[in-house]
Structures are given as structure tokens and as C-alpha cells.
C-alpha positions in Angstrom: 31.3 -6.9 -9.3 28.4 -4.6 -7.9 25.0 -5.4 -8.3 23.2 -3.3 -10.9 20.8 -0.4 -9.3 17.7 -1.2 -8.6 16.3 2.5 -7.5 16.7 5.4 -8.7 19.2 7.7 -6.8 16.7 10.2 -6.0 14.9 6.9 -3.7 18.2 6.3 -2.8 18.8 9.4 -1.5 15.3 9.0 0.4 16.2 6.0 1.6 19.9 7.4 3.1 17.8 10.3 4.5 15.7 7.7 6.4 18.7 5.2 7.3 20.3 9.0 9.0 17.7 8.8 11.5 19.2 5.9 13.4 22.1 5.2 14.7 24.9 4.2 12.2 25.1 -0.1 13.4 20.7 0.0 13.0 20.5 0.8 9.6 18.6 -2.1 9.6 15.8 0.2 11.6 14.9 2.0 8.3 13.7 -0.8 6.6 10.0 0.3 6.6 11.1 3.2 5.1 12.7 2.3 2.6 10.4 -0.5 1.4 8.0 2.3 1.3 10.2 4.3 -1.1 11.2 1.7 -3.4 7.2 0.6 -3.5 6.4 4.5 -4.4 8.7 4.0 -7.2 8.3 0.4 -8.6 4.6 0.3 -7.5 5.1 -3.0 -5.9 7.8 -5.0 -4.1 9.3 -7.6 -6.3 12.1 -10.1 -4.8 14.8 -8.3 -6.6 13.3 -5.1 -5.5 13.7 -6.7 -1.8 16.7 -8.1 -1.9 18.2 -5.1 -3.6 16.8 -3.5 -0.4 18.5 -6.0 2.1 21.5 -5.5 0.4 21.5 -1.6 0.8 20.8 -2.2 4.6 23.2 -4.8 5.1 20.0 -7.2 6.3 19.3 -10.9 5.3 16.9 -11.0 2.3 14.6 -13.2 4.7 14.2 -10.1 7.3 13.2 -7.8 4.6 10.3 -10.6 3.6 9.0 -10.6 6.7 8.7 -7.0 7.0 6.9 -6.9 3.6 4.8 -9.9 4.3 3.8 -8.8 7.7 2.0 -5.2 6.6 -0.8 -5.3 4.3 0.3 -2.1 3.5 3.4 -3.2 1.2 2.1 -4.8 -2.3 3.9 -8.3 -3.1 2.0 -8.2 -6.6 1.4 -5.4 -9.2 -1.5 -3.8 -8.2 -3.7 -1.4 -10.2 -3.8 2.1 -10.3 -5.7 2.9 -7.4 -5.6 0.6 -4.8 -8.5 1.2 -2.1 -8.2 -0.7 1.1 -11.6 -1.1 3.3 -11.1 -1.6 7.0 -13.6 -3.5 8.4 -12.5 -4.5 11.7 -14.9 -4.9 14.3 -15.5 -1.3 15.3 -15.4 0.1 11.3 -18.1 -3.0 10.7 -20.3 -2.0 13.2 -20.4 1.1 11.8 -21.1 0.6 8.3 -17.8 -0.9 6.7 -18.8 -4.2 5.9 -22.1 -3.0 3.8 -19.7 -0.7 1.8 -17.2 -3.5 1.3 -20.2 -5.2 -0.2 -21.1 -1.9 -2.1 -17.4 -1.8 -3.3 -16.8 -5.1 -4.4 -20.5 -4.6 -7.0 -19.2 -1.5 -7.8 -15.9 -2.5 -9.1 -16.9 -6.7 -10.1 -13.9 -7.4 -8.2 -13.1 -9.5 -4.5 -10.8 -8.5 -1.9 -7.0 -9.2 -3.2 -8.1 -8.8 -6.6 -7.8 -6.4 -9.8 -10.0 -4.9 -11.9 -9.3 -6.0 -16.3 -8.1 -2.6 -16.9 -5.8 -2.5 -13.9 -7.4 0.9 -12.9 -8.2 -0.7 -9.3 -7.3 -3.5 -6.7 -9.3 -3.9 -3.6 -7.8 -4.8 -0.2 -9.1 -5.6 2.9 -7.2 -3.9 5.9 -6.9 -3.7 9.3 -7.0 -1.3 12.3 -6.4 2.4 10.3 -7.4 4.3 13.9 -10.0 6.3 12.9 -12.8 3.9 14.3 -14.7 7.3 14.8 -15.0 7.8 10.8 -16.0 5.2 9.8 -16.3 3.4 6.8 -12.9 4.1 6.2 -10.9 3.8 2.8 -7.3 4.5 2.2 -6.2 5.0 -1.3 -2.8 4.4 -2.2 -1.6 3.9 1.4 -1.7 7.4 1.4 -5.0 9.2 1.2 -7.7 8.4 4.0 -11.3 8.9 3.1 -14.0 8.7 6.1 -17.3 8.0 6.5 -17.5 6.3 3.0 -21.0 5.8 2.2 -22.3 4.0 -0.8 -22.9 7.1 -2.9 -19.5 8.6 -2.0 -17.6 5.1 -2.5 -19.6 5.9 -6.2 -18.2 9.4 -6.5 -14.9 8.2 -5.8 -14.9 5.3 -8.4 -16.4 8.1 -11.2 -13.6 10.4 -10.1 -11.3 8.1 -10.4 -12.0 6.2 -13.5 -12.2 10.1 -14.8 -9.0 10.9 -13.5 -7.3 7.0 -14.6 -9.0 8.3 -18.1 -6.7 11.3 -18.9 
């Protein structure tokens, strides 16, 4: 008996385009990849959602965990709407990040790892992004990168997106 699909085929055509990249025995090598997919579509990773992934790369369940678990970038809990990620490493901090973590966290009533009531935001803390140079940096939805976040434009942001979460 197969195992009922867990993604869609148009992630699992995503995901084979990834796995193509490697040689046929590392499939395993796309795992990033396709973690990243099947977050994009589920908007976090469940188990299921992992071992389903395993299972399509022919990897032990436990390998996939530790993939997940290792990258702060992968969500092993729903998350909110917008999830902004502050990097305040040594070199973002000395620059201004850990004031506008402060700033975020008033702004939004929320700690790191945490969710806002109406699930319109969850605030991280990350590590190294490599753009020391802009900082305060921000990413939103692993995907967007916003420098040189300053209290009034970490306030624009949350207005636009609250605006935006709105419609």
C-alpha cells in the first residue's frame, strides 16, 4: 500500500527538479530543498510532513530531523503570517540590531519564538544573514531581506503589514 501524498504534485515536481541536480545515488543532497518546498506549501514542517519527505528521498526520518532542527530557517511549529527574523549576532548588534529587537518585541507584545493572538506575526531570532554591512537586518518569510531596519521603518513594516494581513 503507498503512503497517501503529502504535497501537492506541482512541490513534487519542484522537489524532482531539485533532486535532478545531483547525481542519481545523492538524492539525499536535495533535502534542503525540498524541505524548503514542502514548508512553502504547508507553512511549517510537521513530522508527517518530514517523514513524507524522507520517504521521497529514500533518507532515514532521523536525517531529515536533523536538517530541519539544525536551520532556524525551517519552522517546526505553525507560525504566523509573517514571520520576521532579527539577526543580532555580534556585528548586526553592534550596529543597532539588538535596540530594534527591543523595538520589535514592544511593537508586536510578543518574545523571540513566539506569536502574535491573531497569528499575523512570529518573531525569531537568527543568526549570521551576511549582510553585517546593513545592518539591522530583518528577513521576512525566509525570503525578503530588509536592511538598515530602524525603529520607525521596523513601524512602517508592521503598519504595512497588518494593512496588507487585513485584506
Amino acid at each position: 500500500m503507498n503512503a497517501p501524498l503529502i504535497l501537492s504534485p506541482e512541490s513534487l515536481a519542484k522537489i524532482d527538479k531539485a533532486v535532478a541536480k545531483y547525481p542519481p545515488d545523492r538524492k539525499d543532497s536535495a533535502v534542503m530543498a525540498a524541505l524548503t518546498i514542502a514548508q512553502d506549501e504547508k507553512g511549517w514542517l510537521s513530522t508527517e510532513t518530514m517523514d513524507f519527505v524522507a520517504r521521497y528521498l529514500g533518507m532515514p526520518p532521523v536525517a531529515v530531523y536533523e536538517v530541519a532542527t539544525f536551520y532556524t530557517m525551517y519552522n517546526m511549529k505553525p507560525v504566523g503570517k509573517y514571520k520576521l527574523t532579527i539577526c543580532t549576532n555580534l556585528p548586526c548588534a553592534l550596529q543597532g540590531a539588538t535596540h530594534a529587537a527591543e523595538h520589535l518585541k514592544k511593537a508586536l507584545g510578543i518574545g523571540f519564538n513566539e506569536t502574535t493572538a491573531d497569528g499575523c506575526f512570529t518573531l525569531k531570532e537568527g543568526e549570521c544573514m551576511g549582510a553585517c554591512g546593513d545592518a539591522p537586518v530583518l528577513l521576512q518569510n525566509n525570503k525578503k531581506m530588509l536592511c538598515a531596519m530602524s525603529p520607525e521603518k521596523i513601524d512602517q513594516l508592521i503598519s504595512s503589514l497588518k494593512s496588507e494581513g487585513a485584506r
